[in-house]
C-alpha positions in Angstrom: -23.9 48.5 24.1 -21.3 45.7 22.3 -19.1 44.0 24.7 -16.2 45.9 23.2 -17.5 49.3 24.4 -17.7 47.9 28.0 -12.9 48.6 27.5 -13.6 52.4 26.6 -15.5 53.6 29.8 -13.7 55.3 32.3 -13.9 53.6 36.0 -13.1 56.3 38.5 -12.3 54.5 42.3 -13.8 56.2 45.1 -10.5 56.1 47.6 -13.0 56.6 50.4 -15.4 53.8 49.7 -12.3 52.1 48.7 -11.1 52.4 52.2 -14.3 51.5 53.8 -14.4 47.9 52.0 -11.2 47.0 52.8 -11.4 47.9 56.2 -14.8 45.7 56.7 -13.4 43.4 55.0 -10.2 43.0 57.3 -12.7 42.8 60.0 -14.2 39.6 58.6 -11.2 37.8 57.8 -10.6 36.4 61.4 -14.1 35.0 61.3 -13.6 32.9 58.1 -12.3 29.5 58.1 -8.3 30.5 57.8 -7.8 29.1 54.5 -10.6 30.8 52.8 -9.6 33.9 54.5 -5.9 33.3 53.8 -6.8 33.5 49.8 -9.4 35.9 49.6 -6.2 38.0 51.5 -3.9 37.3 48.8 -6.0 37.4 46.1 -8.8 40.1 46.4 -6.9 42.7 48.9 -3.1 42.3 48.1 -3.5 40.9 44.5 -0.8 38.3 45.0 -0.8 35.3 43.3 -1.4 32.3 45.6 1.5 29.5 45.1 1.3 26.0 45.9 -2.5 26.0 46.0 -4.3 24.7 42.3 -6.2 27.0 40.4 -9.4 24.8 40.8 -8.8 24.7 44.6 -8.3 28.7 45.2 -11.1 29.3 43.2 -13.3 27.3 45.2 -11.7 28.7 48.6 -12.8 32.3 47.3 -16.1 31.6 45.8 -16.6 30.1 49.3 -14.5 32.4 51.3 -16.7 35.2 49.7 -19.9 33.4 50.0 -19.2 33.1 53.7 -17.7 36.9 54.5 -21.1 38.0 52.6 -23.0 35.8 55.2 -21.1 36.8 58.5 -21.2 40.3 56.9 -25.4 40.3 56.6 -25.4 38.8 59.7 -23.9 41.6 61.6 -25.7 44.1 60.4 -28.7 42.6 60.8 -28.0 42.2 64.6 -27.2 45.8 64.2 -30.9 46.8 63.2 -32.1 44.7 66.4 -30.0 46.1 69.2 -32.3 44.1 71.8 -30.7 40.9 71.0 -28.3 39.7 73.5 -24.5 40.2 71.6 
């Protein structure tokens, strides 16, 4: 497959799954350091620019921001396979 075929295919969103993400991923936000989770809420759930920040500096708050959601996120459900530790 070329690189321009990748434009022609049809991505269909899955409004549940959709839902699902979102929703976990408003969950984790509190747990983040608050700017990371202030971008990765501006960015990747509302899809608002994010002023008075440089480019180089949000992109390193949501590669982190990310990075650490993805941890915390693993974390919890791996506490969730072993429900005899202590919560």
């Amino acid at each position: 497959m070329e690189e321009t075929d990748i434009e022609g295919l049809a991505v269909e969103l899955d409004v549940e799954l959709d839902g699902v993400v979102c929703n976990c991923l408003y969950k984790l936000l509190p747990a983040l350091n608050p700017d990371y989770a202030e971008v990765i809420w501006r960015a990747d759930i509302l899809g608002e620019p994010c002023v008075g920040i440089t480019l180089n500096n949000v992109t390193v708050r949501i590669h982190r921001g990310r990075q650490s959601a993805q941890e915390t996120a693993q974390g919890n459900v791996s506490d969730l396979s072993r429900p005899w530790l202590p919560r």
